[in-house]
C-alpha positions in Angstrom: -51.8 -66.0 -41.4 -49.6 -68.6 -39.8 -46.9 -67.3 -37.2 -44.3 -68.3 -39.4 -45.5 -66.0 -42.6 -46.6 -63.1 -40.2 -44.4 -60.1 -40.8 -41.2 -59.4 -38.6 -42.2 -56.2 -36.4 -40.2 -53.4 -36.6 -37.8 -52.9 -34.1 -38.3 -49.8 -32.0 -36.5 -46.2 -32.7 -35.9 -43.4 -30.1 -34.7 -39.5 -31.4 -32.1 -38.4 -29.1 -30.0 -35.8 -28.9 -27.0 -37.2 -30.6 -29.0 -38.9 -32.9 -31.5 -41.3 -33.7 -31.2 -44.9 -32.4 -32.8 -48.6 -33.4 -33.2 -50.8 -30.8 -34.8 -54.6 -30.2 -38.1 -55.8 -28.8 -36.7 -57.6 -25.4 -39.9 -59.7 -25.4 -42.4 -59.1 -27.6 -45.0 -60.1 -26.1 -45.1 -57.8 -23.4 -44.1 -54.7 -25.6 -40.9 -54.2 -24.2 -37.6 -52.8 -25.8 -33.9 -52.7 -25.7 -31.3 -50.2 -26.5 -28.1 -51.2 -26.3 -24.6 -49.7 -26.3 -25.5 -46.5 -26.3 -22.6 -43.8 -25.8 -23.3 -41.7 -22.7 -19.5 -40.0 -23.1 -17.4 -39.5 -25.6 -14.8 -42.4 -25.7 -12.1 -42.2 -22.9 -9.1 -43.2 -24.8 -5.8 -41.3 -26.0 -5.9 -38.0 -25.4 -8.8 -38.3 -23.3 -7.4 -41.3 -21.0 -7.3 -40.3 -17.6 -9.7 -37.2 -18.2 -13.3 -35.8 -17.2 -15.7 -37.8 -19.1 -16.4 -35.5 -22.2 -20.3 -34.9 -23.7 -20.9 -37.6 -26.4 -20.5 -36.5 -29.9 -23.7 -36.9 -32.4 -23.9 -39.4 -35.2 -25.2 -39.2 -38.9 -28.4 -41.6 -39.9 -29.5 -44.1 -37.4 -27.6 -45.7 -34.8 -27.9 -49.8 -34.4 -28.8 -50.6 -30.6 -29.0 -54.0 -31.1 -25.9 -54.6 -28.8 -23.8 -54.6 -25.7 -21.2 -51.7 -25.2 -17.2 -53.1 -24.3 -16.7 -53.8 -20.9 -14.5 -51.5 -19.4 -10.5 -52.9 -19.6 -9.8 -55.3 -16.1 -7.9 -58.0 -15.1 -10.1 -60.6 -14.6 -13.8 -59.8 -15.6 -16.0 -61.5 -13.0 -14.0 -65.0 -13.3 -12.9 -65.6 -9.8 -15.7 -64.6 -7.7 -18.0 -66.4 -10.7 -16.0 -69.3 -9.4 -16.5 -69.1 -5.8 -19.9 -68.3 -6.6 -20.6 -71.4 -8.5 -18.9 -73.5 -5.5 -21.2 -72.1 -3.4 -24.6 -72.8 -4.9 -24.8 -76.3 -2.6 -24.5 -78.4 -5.9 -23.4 -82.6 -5.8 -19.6 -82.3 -6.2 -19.9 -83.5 -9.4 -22.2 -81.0 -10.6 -20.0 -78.0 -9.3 -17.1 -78.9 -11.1 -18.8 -79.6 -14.5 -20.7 -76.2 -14.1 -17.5 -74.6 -13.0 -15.4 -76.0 -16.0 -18.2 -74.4 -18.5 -17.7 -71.1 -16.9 -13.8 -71.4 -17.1 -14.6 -72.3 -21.0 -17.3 -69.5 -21.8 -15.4 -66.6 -23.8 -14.0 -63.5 -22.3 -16.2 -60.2 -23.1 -14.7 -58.1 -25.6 -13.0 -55.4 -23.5 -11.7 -52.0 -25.0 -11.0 -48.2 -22.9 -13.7 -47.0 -25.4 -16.4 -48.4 -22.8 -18.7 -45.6 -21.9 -21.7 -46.8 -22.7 -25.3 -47.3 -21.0 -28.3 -50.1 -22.0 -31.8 -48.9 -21.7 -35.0 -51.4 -21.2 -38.3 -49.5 -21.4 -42.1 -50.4 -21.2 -41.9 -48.3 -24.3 -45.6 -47.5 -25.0 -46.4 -45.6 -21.3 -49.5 -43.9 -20.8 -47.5 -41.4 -18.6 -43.5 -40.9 -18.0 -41.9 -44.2 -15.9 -40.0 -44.1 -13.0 -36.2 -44.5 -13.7 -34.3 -46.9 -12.2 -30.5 -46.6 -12.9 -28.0 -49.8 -12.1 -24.4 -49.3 -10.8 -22.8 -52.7 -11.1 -20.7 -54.0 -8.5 -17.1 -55.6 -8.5 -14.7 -54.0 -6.1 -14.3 -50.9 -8.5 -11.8 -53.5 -10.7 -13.9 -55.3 -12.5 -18.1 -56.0 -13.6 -20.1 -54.3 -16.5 -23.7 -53.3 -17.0 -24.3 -55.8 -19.7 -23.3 -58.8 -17.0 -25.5 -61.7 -17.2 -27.9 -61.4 -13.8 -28.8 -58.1 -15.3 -30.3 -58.9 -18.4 -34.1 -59.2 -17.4 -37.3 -57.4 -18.1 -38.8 -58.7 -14.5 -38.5 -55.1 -13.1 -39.6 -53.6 -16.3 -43.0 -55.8 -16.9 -43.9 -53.2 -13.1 -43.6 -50.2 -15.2 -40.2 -49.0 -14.8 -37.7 -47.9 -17.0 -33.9 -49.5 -16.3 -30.9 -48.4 -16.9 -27.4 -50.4 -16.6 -24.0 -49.0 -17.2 -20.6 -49.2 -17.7 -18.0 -46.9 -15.9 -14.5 -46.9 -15.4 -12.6 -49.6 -13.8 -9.6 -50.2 -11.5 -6.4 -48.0 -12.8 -8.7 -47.0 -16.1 -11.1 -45.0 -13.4 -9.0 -44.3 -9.8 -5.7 -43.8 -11.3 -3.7 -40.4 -9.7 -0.1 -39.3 -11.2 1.2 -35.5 -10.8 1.4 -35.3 -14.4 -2.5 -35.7 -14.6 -2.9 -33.8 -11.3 -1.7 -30.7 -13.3 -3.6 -30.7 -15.7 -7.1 -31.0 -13.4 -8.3 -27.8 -12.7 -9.1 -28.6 -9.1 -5.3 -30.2 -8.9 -6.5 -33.7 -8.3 -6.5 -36.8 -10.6 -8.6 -39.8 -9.9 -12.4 -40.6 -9.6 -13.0 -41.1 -13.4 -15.4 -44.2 -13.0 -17.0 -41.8 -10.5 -17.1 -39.7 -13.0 -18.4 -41.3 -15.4 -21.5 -42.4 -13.4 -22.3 -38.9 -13.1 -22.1 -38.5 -16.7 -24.6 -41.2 -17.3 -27.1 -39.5 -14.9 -26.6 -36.3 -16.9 -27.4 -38.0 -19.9 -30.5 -39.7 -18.9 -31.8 -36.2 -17.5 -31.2 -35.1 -20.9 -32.5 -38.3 -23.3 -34.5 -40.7 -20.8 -37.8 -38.8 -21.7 -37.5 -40.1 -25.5 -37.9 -43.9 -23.6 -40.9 -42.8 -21.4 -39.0 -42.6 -18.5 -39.6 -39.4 -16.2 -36.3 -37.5 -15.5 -37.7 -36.1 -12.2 -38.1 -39.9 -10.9 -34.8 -41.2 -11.0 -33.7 -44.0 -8.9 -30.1 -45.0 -8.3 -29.6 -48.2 -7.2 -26.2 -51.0 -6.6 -24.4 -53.6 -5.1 -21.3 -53.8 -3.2 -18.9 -51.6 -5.4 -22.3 -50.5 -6.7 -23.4 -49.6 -3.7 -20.8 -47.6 -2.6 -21.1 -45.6 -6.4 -24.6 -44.9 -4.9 -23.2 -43.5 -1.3 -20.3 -41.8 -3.0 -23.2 -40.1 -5.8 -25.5 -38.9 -2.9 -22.1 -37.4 -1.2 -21.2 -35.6 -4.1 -22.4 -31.9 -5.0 -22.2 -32.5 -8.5 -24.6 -35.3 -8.1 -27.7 -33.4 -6.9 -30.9 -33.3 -8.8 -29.6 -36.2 -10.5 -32.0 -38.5 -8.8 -34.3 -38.4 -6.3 -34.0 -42.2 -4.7 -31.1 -44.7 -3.7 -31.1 -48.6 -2.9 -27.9 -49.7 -1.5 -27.4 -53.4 -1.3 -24.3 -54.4 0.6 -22.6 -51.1 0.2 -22.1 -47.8 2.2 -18.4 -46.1 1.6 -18.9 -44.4 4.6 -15.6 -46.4 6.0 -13.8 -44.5 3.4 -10.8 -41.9 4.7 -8.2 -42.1 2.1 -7.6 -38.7 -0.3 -6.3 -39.1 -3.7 -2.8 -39.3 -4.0 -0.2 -39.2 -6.7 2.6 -41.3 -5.0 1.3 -44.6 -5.2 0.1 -44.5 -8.6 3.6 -43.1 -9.8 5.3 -45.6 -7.4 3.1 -48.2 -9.4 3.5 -47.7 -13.1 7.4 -47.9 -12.0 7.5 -51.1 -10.5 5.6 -52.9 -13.5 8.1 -50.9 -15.5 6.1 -48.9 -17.6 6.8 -45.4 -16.9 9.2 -43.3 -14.6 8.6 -41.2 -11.8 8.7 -38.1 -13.8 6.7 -39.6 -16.5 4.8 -36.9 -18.4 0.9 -37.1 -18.9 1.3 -37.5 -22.8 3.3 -40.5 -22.5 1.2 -42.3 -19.9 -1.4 -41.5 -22.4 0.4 -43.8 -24.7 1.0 -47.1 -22.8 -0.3 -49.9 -24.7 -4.0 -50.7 -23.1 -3.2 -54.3 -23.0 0.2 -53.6 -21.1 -2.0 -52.1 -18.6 -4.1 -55.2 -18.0 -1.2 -57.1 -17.7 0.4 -54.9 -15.4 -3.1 -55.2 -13.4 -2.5 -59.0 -13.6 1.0 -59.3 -12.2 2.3 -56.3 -10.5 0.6 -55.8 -6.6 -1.7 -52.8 -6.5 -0.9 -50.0 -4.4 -2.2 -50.6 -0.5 -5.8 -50.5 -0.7 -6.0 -50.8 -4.6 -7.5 -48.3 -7.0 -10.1 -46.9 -5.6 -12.2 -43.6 -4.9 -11.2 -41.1 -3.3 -11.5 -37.2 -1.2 -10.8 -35.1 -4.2 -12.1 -31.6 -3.1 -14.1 -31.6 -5.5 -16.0 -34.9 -6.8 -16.1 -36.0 -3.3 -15.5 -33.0 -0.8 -15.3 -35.3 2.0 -15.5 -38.7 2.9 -18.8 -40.4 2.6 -19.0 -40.8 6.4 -17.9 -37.3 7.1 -20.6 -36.3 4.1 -23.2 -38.6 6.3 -22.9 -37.1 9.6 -23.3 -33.6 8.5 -25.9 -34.3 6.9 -24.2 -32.9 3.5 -25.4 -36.2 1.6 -28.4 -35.7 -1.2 -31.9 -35.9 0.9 -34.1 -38.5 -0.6 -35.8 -41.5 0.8 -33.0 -44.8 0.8 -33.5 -48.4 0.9 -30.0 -50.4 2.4 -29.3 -53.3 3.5 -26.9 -56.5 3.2 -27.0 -60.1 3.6 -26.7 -62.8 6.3 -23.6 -64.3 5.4 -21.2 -61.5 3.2 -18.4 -63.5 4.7 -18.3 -66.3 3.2 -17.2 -65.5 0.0 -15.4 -62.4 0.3 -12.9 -64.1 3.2 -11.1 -66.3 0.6 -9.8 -62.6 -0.9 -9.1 -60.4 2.7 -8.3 -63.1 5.0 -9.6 -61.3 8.2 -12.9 -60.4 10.1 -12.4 -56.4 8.6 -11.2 -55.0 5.5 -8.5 -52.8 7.9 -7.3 -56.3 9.1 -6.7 -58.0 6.0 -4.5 -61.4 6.1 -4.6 -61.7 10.1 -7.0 -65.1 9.8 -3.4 -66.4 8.8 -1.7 -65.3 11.6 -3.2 -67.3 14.7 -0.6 -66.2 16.8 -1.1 -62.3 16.5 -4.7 -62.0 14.9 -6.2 -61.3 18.3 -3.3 -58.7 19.4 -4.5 -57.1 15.8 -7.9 -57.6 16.8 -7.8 -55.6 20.2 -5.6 -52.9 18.7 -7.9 -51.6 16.0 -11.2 -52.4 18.0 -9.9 -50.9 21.3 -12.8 -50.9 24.0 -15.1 -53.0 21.7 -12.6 -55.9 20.9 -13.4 -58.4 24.3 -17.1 -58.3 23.1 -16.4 -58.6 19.7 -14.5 -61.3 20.7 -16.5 -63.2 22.8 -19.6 -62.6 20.4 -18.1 -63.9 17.3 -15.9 -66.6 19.3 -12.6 -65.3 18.2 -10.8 -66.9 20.5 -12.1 -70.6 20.2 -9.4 -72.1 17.8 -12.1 -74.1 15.8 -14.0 -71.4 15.5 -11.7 -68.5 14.5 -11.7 -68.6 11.1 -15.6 -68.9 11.2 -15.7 -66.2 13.8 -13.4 -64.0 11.0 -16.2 -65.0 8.2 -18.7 -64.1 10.7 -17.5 -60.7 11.7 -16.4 -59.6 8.0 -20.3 -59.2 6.5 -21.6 -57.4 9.3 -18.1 -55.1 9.8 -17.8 -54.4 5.7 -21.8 -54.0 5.4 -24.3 -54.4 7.8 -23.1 -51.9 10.2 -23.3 -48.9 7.4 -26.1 -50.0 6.5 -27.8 -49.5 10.1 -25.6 -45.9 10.6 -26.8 -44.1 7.7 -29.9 -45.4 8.4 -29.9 -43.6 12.1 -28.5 -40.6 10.5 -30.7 -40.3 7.5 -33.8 -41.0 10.1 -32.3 -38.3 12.4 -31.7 -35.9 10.0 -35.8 -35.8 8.7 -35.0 -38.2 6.1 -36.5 -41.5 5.1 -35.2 -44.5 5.3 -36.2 -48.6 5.3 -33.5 -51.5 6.5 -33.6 -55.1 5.1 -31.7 -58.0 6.0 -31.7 -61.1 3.0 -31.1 -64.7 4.5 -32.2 -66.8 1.5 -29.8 -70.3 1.3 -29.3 -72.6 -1.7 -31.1 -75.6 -1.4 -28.6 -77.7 -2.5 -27.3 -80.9 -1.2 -23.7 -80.1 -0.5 -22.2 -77.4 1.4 -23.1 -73.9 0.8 -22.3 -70.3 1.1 -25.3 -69.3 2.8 -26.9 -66.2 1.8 -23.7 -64.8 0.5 -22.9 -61.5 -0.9 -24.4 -60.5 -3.7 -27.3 -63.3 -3.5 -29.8 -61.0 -3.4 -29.1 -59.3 -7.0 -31.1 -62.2 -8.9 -34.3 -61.6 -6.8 -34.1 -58.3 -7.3 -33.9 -58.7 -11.4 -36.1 -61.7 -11.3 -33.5 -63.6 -13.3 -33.2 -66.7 -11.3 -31.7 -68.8 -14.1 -30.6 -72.7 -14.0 -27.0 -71.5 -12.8 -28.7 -70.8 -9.5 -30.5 -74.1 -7.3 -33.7 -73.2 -6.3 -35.8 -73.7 -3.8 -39.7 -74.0 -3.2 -40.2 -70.0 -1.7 -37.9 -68.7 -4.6 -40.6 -67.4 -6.8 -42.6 -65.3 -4.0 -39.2 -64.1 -2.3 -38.7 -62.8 -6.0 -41.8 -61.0 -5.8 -42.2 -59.5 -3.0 -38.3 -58.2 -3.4 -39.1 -57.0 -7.5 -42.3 -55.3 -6.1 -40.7 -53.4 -3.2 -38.0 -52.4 -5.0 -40.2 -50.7 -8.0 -43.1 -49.4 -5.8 -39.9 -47.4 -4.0 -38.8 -46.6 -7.0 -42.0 -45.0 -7.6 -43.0 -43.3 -4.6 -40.2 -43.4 -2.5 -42.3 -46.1 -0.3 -41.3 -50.0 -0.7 -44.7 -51.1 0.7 -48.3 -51.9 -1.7 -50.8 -54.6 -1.6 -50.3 -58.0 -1.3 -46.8 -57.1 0.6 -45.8 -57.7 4.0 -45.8 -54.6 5.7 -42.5 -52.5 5.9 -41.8 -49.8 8.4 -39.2 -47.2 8.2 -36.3 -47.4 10.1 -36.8 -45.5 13.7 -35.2 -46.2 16.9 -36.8 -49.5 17.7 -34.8 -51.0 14.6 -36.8 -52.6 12.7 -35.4 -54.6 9.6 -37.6 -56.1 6.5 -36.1 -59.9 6.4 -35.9 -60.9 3.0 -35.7 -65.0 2.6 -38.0 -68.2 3.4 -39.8 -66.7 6.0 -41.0 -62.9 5.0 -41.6 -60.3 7.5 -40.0 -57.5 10.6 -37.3 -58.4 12.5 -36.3 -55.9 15.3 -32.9 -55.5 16.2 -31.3 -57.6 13.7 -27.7 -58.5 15.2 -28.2 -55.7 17.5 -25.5 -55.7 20.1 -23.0 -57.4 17.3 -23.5 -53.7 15.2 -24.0 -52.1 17.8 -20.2 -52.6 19.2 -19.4 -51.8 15.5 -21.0 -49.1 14.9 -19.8 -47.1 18.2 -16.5 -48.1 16.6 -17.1 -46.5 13.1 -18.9 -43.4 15.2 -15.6 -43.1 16.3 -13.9 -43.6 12.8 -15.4 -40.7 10.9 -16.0 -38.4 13.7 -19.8 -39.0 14.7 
């Protein structure tokens, strides 16, 4: 029998607890399979906009799987920073502006508020349950979705791991507060849907992931940037324990976090893009248009500091630094870390060397007044360590200073504190640059992601190491997810973090690194000690 006349195989089926669901064989070859869309939640629109996720409702016959949820509603999907992206990879001018005119043409995802939806890629036939590994997507808590393109790979998978990717409230659809809503909670807060909804997800997969060979009592929960800060915000929350039993954090630690939910910016909000009044009740901010939302999002400036998570009193008790020094966060092994040059594309959108100092790189006259006022005693070194104060320099300096100030020095505190407190924990620091001919970002944020996915596509220039780097980084990240331990044969060796500092550098040249920009984060992190009360 030719391939051509051989019979189609059958796609895969799962019996879950709403229902049965039909999936797709990912690759074939390699036996694995694909469910897609699945509703985690039931769907968060009219009456239940701005509420608790509610438990999925169950469907008749069998449910396709075949494809991608909605992203959740947001202004700009992952456009701009696409953009920047693109401009970064090192590519002949030419190049970059043909790739970046094919990006600005590609369609927009279908968006819709009835997003709640998680995607599933199994071994499928295990000999014994699979170690979970569930995907919080980055993108500022605005914007992103689980079914974004450097996601959609089987590399982690083909080590015996079941993934999970999902979508979760976004921007003013997950973080918006209003007194109308806050009556109705019964812990008087509104806010923290999208966090929310991530515990949701979890829930579910404790309930259903068994029906994919995954093992609900191996569960890891891993992210980047906003992501990453899902994960420290998860571990910080009561209601997430048991949930999962690992974290990987890459590029992102909340434990900067102080703000509590509040009602008055939100209210002060919706009534300068004109859509409802200050006494506005919660039924008719249930009925604003969805798309006169995203406009709104488009035009109208975001309260200070945007919509974000939150202190609650209940999701989040306290802040994720408070959570971290009492040792109140969920005790299981961590992997964090963040890259060498975070700065580089992030700067273009806060303008500073600190997201508390946004805007001052445009200031040359007062930046460094700004500069010594927030960093106090630390500032002169910070200063002369970055070179600050060297005109040609500043802005570079700024760059410099924002990746280690937004990422690397969270990273390194939990770390301590997590090591102090009995608990595991392993540092890495990724320093992989494009190859390309023209000027680059360096190892900018969110580099790392495609190493970890082993999705590596032709959007990306590639370079001779890129293949072992992907690897090492896909088999660290899966024998952690398996036994709470990154290291296996045919791996450098990776030590847990202790005292002596050591950091697992992740680029051309593979191997420990002690002290990694020690007395930079240092400075910073007796700074942040100070922040959170430490």
């Amino acid at each position: 029998m030719t391939a051509a006349s051989a019979p189609a195989r059958e796609r895969p089926v799962v019996s879950l607890a709403q229902g049965r669901a039909r999936g797709t064989w990912s690759d074939a070859g390699a036996g694995i399979a694909l469910f897609a869309g699945l509703p985690y939640a039931r769907p968060p629109v009219g009456e239940l906009r701005w509420r608790p996720p509610q438990a999925p409702q169950a469907w008749a016959g069998e449910r396709d799987a075949s494809a991608f949820g909605p992203w959740c509603p947001q202004a700009t999907g992952e456009g701009v920073y696409a953009e920047a992206l693109v401009a970064g990879q090192g590519f002949a001018p030419e190049e970059t502006a043909a790739r970046i005119a094919a990006l600005k043409a590609a369609p927009i995802p279908p968006m819709d508020e009835d997003c709640l939806y998680l995607n599933v890629r199994t071994p499928m036939d295990t000999s014994a349950p699979a170690p979970v590994m569930v995907w919080i997507h980055g993108g500022a808590h605005q914007s992103g979705s689980g079914a974004g393109d450097w996601y959609q790979s089987d590399g982690l998978v083909r080590e015996g791991v079941v993934l999970v990717t999902i979508n979760y409230r976004l921007n003013l659809f997950g973080y918006f507060s209003h007194p109308a809503l806050s009556a109705e909670s019964p812990w008087g807060r509104s806010g923290n849907y999208g966090l929310m909804d991530i515990l949701a997800a979890l829930e579910w997969l404790r309930d259903n992931i068994a029906a994919f060979g995954g093992d609900p009592g191996n569960v890891t929960l891993f992210g980047e940037s906003a992501g990453g800060q899902s994960v420290s915000e998860v571990m910080a929350s009561p209601l997430g324990r048991g949930l999962f039993h690992r974290a990987i954090l890459q590029s992102g630690v909340y434990s900067y976090m102080h703000h509590e939910v509040a009602d008055a910016p939100g209210t002060d909000w919706l009534a300068r893009a004109g859509l409802a009044p200050a006494d506005a009740d919660a039924a008719s901010l249930r009925a604003i248009p969805t798309a006169d939302l995203v406009k709104a999002l488009m035009t109208v400036m975001p309260p200070a500091g945007g919509f974000m998570p939150g202190v609650d009193g209940h999701v989040l008790p306290v802040t994720v630094g408070q959570a971290i020094v009492r040792g109140e966060t969920a005790a299981v092994p961590i992997i964090a870390g963040y890259n060498a040059d975070e700065g580089t594309l992030l700067h273009a959108f806060i303008q500073g060397p600190s997201t508390d100092l946004p805007g001052i790189s445009l200031n040359p006259a007062g930046r460094l007044d700004a500069i010594r006022a927030h960093y106090g005693a630390a500032a002169e070194a910070l200063i002369r360590l970055y070179g600050l104060d060297t005109s040609s320099e500043a802005v570079k300096g700024d760059i410099d200073m924002l990746g280690d100030d937004l990422f690397g020095v969270h990273a390194r505190h939990l770390a301590r504190r997590q090591t102090e407190q009995g608990r595991v924990a392993f540092l890495y620091f990724f320093n992989r640059t494009p190859p390309g001919p023209g000027p680059h970002a360096g190892a900018y944020h969110a580099a790392e992601i495609p190493f970890v996915f082993d999705s590596l596509s032709d959007a990306f220039a590639r370079a001779p190491g890129d293949a072992e780097l992907t690897r090492v980084m896909v088999r660290f990240w899966t024998n952690f997810a398996r036994t709470g331990d990154p290291n296996g044969p045919g791996l450098p060796d990776w030590p847990a973090w202790h005292e002596g500092d050591p950091w697992m550098v992740l680029g051309p040249q593979l191997g420990v690194e002690t002290g990694v920009r020690a007395e930079k984060l240092g400075l910073l992190e007796a700074v942040l000690a100070a922040r959170i009360g430490d």
